[in-house]
mmCIF file of the N, C-alpha and C atoms, coordinates in Angstrom:
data_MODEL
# 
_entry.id   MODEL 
# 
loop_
_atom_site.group_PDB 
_atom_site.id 
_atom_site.type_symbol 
_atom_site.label_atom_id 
_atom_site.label_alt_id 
_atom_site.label_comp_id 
_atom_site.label_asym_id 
_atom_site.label_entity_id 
_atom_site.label_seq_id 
_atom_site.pdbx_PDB_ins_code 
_atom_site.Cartn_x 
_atom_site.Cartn_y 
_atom_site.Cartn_z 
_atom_site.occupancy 
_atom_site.B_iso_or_equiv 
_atom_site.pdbx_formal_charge 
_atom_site.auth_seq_id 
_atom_site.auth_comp_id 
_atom_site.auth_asym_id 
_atom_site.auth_atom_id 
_atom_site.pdbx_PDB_model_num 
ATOM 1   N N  . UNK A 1 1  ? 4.523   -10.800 -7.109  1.00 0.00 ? 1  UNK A N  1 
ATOM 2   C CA . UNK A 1 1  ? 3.188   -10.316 -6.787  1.00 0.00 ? 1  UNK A CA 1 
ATOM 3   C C  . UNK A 1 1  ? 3.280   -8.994  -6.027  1.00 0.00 ? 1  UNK A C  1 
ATOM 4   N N  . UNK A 1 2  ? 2.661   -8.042  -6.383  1.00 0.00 ? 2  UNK A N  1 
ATOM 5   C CA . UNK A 1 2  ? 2.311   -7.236  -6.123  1.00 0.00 ? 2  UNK A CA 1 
ATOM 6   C C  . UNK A 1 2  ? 1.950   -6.844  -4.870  1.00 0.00 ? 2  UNK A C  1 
ATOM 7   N N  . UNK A 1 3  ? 1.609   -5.687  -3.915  1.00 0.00 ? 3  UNK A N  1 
ATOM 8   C CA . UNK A 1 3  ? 1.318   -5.628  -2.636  1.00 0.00 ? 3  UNK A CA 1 
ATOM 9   C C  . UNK A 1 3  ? -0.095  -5.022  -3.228  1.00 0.00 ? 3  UNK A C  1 
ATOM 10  N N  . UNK A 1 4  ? -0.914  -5.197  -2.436  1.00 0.00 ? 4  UNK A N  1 
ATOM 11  C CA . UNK A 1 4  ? -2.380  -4.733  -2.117  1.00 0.00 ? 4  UNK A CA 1 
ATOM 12  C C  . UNK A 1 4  ? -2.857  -4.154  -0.963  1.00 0.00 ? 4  UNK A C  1 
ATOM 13  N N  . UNK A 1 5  ? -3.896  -3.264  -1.538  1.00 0.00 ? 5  UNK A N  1 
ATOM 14  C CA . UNK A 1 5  ? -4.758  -2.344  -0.101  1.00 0.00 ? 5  UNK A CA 1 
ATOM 15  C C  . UNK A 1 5  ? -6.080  -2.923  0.039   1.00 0.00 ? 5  UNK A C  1 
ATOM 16  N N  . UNK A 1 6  ? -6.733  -3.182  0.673   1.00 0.00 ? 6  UNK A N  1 
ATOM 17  C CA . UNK A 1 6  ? -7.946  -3.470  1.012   1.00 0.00 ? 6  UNK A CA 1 
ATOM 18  C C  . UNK A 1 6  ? -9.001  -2.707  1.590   1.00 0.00 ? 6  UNK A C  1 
ATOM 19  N N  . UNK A 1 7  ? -9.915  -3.166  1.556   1.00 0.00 ? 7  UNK A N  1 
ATOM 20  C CA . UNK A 1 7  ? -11.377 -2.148  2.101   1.00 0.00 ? 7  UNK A CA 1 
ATOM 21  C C  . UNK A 1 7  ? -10.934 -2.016  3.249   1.00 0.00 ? 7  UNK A C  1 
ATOM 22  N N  . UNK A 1 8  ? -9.991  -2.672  3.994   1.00 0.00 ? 8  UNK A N  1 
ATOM 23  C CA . UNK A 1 8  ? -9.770  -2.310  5.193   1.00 0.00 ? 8  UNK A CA 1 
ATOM 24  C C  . UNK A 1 8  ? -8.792  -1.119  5.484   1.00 0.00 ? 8  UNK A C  1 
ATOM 25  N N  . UNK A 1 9  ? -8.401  -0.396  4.037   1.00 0.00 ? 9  UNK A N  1 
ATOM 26  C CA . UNK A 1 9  ? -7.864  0.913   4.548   1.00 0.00 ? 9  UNK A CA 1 
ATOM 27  C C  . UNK A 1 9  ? -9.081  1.878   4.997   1.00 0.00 ? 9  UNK A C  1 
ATOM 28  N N  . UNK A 1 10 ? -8.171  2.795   5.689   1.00 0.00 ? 10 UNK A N  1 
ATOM 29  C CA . UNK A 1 10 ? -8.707  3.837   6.748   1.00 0.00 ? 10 UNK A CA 1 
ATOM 30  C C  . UNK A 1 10 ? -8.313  5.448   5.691   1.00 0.00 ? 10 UNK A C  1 
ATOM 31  N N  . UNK A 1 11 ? -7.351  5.213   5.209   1.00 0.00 ? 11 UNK A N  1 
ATOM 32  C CA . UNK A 1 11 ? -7.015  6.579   4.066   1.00 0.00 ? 11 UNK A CA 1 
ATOM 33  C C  . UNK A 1 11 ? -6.113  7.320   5.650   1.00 0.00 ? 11 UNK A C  1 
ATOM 34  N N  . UNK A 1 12 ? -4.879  6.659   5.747   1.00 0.00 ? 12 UNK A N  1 
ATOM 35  C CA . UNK A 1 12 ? -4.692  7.585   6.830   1.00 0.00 ? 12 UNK A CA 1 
ATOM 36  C C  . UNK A 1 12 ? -3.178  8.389   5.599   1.00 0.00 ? 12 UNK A C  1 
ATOM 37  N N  . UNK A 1 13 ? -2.548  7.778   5.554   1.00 0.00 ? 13 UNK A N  1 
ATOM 38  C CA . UNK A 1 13 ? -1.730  8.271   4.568   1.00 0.00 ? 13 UNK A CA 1 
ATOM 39  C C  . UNK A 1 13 ? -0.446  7.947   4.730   1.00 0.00 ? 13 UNK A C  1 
ATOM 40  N N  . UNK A 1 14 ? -0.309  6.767   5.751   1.00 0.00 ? 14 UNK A N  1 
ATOM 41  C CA . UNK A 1 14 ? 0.781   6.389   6.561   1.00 0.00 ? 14 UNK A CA 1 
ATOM 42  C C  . UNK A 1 14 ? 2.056   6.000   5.640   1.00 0.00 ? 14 UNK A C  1 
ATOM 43  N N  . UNK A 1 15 ? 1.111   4.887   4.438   1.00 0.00 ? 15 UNK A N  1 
ATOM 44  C CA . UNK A 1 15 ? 1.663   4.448   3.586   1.00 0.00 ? 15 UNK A CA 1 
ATOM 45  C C  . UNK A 1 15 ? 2.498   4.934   2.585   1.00 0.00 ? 15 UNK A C  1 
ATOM 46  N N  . UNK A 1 16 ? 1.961   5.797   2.125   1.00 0.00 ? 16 UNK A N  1 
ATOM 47  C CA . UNK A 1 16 ? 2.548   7.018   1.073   1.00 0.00 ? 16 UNK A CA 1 
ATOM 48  C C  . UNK A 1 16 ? 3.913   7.073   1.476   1.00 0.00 ? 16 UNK A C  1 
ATOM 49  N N  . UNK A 1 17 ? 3.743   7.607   2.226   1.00 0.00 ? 17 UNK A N  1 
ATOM 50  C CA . UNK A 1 17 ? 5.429   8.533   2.544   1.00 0.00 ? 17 UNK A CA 1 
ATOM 51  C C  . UNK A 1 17 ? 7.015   6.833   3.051   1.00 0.00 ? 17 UNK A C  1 
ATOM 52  N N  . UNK A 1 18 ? 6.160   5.935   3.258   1.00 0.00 ? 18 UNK A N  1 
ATOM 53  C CA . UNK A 1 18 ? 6.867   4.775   3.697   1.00 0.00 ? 18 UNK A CA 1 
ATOM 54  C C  . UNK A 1 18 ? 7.476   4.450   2.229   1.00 0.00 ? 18 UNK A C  1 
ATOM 55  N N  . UNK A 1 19 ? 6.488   4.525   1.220   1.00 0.00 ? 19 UNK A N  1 
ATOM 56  C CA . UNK A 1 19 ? 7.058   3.622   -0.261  1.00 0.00 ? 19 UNK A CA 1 
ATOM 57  C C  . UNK A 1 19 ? 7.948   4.298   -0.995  1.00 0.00 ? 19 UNK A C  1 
ATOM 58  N N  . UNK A 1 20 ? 9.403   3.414   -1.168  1.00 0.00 ? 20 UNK A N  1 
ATOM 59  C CA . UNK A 1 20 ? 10.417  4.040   -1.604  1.00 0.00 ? 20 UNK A CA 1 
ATOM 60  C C  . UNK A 1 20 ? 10.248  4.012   -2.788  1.00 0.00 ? 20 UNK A C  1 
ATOM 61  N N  . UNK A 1 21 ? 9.164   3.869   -3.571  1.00 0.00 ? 21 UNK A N  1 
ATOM 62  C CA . UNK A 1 21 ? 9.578   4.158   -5.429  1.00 0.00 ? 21 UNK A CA 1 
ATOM 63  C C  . UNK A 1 21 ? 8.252   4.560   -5.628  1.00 0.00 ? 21 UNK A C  1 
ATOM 64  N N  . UNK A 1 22 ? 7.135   4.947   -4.852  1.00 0.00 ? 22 UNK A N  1 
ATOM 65  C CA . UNK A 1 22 ? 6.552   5.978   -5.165  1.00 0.00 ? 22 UNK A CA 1 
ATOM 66  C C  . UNK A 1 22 ? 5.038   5.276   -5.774  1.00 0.00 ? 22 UNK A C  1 
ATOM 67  N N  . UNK A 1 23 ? 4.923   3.980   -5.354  1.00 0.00 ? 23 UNK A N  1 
ATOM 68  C CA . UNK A 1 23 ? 3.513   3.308   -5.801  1.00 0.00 ? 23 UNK A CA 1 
ATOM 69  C C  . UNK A 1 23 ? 2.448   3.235   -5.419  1.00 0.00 ? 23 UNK A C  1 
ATOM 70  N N  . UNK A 1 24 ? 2.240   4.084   -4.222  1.00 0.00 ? 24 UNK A N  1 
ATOM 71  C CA . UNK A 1 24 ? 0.835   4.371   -3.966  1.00 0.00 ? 24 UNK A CA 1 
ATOM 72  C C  . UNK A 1 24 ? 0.399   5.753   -4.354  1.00 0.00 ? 24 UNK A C  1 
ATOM 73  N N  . UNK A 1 25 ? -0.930  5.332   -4.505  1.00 0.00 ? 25 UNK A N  1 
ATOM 74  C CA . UNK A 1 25 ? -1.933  6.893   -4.842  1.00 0.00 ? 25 UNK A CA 1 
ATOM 75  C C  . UNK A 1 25 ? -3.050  6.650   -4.046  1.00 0.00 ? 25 UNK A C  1 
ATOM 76  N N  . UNK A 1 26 ? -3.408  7.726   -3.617  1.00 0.00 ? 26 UNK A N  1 
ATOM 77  C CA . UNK A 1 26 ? -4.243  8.444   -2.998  1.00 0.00 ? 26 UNK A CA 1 
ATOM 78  C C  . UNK A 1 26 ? -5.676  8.101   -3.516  1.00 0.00 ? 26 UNK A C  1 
ATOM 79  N N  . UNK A 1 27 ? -6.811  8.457   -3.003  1.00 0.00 ? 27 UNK A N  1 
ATOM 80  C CA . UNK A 1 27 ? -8.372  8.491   -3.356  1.00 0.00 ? 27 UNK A CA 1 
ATOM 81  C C  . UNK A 1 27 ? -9.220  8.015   -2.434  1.00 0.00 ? 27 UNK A C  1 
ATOM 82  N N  . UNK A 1 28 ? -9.911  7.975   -2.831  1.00 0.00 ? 28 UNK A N  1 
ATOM 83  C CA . UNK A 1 28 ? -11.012 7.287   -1.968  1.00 0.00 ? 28 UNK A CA 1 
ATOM 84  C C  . UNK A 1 28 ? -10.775 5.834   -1.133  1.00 0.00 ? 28 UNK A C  1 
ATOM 85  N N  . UNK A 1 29 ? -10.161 5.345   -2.300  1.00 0.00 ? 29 UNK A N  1 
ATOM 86  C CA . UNK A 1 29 ? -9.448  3.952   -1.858  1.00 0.00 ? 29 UNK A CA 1 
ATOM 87  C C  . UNK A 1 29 ? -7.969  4.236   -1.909  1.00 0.00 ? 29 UNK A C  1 
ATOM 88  N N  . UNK A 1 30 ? -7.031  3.836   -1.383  1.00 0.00 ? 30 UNK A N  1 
ATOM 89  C CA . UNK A 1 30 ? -5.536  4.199   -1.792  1.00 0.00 ? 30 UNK A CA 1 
ATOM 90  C C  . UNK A 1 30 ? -5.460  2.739   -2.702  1.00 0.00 ? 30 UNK A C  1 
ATOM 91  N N  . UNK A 1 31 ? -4.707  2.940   -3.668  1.00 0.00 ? 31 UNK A N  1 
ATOM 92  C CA . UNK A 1 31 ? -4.229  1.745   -4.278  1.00 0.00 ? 31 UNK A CA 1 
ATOM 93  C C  . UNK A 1 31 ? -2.674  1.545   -4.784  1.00 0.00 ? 31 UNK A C  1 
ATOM 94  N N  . UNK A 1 32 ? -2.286  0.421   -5.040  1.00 0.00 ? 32 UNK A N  1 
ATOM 95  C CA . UNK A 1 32 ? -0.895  0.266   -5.535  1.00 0.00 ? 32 UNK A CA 1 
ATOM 96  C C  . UNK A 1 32 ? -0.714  -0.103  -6.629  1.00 0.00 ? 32 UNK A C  1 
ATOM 97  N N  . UNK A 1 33 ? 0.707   0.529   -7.257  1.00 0.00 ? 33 UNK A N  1 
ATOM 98  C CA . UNK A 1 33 ? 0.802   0.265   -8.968  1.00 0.00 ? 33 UNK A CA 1 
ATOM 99  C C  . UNK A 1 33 ? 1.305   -0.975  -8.973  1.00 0.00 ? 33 UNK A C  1 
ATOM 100 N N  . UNK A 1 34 ? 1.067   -2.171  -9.235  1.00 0.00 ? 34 UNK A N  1 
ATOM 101 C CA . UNK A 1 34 ? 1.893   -3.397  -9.457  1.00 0.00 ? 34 UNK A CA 1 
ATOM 102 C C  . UNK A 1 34 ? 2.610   -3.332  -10.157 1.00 0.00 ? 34 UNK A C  1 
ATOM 103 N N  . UNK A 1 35 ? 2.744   -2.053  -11.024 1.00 0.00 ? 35 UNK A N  1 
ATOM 104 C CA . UNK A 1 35 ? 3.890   -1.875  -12.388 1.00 0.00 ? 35 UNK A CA 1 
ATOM 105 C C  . UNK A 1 35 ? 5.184   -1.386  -11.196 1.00 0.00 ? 35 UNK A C  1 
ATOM 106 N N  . UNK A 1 36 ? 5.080   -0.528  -10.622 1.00 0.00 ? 36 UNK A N  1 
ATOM 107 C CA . UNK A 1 36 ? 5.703   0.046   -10.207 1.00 0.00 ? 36 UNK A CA 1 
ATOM 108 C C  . UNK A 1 36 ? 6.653   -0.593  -8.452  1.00 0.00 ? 36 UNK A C  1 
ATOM 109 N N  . UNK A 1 37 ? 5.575   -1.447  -8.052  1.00 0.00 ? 37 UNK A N  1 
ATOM 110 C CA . UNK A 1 37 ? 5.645   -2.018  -6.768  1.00 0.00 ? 37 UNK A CA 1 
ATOM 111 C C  . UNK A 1 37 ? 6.899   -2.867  -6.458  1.00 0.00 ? 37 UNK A C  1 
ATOM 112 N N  . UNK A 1 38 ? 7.850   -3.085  -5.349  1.00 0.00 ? 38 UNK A N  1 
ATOM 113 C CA . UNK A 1 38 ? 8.599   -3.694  -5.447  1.00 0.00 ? 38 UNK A CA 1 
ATOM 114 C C  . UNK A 1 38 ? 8.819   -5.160  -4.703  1.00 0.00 ? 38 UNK A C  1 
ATOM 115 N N  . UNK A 1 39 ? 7.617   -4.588  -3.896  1.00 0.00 ? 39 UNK A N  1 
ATOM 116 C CA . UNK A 1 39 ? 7.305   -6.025  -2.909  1.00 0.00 ? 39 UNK A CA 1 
ATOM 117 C C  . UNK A 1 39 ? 8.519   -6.192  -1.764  1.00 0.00 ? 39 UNK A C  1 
ATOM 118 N N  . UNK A 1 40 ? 9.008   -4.571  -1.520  1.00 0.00 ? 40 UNK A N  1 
ATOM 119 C CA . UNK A 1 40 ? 9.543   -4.632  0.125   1.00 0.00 ? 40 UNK A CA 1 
ATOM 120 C C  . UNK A 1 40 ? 8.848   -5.249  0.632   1.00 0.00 ? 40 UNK A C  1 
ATOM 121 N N  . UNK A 1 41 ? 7.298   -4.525  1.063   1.00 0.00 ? 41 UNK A N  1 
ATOM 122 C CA . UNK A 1 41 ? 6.533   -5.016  2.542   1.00 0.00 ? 41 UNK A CA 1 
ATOM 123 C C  . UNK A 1 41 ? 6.435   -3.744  3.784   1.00 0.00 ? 41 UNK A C  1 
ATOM 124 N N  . UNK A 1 42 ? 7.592   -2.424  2.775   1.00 0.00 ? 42 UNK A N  1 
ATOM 125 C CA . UNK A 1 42 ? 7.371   -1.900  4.119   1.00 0.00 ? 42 UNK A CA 1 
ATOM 126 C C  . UNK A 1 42 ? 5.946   -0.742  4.250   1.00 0.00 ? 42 UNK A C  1 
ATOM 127 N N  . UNK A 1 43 ? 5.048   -0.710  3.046   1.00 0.00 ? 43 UNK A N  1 
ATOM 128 C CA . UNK A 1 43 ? 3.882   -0.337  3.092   1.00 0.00 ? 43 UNK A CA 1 
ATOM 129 C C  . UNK A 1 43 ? 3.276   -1.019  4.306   1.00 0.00 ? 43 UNK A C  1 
ATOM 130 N N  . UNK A 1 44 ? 3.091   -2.144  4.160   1.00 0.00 ? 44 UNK A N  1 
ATOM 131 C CA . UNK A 1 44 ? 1.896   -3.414  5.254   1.00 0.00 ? 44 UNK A CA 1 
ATOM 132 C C  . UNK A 1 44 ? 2.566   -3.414  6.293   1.00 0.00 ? 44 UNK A C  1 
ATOM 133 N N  . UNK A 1 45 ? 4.141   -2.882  6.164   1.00 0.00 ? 45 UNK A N  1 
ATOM 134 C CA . UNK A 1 45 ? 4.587   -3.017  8.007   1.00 0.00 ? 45 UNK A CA 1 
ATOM 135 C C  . UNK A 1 45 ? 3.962   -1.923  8.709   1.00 0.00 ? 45 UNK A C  1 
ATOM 136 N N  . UNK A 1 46 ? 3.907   -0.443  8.090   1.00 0.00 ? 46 UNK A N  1 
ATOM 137 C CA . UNK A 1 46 ? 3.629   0.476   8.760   1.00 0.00 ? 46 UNK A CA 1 
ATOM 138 C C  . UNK A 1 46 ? 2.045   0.781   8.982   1.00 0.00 ? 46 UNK A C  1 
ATOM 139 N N  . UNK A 1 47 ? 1.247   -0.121  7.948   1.00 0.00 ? 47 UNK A N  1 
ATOM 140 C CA . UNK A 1 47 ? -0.239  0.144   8.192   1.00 0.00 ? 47 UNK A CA 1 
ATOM 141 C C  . UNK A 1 47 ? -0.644  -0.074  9.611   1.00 0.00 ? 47 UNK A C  1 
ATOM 142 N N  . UNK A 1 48 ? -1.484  0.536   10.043  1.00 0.00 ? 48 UNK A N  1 
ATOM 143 C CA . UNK A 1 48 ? -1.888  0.560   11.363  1.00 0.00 ? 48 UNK A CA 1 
ATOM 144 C C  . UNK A 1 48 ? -3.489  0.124   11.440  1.00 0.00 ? 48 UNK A C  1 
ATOM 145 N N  . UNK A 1 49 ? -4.114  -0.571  10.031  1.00 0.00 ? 49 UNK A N  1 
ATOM 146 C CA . UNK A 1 49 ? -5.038  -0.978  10.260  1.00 0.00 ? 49 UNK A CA 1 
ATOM 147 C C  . UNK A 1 49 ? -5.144  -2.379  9.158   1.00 0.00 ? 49 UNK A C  1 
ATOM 148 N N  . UNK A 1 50 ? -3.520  -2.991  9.078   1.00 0.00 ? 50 UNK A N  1 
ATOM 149 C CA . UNK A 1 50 ? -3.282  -4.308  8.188   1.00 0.00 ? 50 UNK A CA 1 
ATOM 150 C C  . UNK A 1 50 ? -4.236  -4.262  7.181   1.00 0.00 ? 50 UNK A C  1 
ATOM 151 N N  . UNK A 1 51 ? -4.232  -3.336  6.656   1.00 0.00 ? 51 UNK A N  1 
ATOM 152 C CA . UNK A 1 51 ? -5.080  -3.685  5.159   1.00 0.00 ? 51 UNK A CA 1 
ATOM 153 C C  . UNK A 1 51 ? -4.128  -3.719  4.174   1.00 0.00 ? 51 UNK A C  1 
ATOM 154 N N  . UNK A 1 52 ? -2.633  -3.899  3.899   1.00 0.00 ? 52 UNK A N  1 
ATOM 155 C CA . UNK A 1 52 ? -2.049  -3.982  3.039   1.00 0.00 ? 52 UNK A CA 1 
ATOM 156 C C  . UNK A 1 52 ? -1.469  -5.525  3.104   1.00 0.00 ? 52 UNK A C  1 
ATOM 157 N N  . UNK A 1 53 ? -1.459  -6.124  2.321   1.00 0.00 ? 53 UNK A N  1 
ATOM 158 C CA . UNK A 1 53 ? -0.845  -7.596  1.873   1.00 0.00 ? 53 UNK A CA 1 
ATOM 159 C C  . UNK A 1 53 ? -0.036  -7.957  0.303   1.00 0.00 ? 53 UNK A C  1 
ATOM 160 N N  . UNK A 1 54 ? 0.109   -9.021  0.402   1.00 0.00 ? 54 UNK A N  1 
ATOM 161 C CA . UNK A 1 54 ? 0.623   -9.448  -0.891  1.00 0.00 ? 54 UNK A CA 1 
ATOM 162 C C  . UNK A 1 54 ? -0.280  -10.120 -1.627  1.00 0.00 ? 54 UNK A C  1 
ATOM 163 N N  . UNK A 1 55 ? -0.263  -9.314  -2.818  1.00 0.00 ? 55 UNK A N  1 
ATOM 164 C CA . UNK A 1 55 ? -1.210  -9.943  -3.980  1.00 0.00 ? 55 UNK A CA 1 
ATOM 165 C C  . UNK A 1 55 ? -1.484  -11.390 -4.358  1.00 0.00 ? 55 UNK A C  1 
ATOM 166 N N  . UNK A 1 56 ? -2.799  -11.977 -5.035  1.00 0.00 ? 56 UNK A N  1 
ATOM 167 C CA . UNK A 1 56 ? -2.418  -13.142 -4.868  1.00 0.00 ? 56 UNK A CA 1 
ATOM 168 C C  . UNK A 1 56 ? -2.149  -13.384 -6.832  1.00 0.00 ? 56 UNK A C  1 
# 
């Protein structure tokens, strides 16, 4: 399963630069590629407003 962003992102951009294979994008909402995702965790460690989790 995949990692997920939630309405509870803030768009700070923390995440981006944390993901080692490059699965988040940017927008209005940030979202994650589940194609691409590897399910470290270290996206949701560094969020500073826990809107990232594991998919269900």
């Amino acid at each position: 399963m995949a990692y997920v962003i939630s309405d509870d992102c803030i768009a700070c951009g923390t995440c981006i630069d944390e993901c080692p294979v490059g699965a988040i994008s940017e927008g209005d909402k940030y979202s994650i590629n589940p194609e691409a995702c590897t399910e470290c965790g270290t996206c949701a460690d560094v969020c500073p407003s826990e809107a990232i989790h594991p998919g269900e």
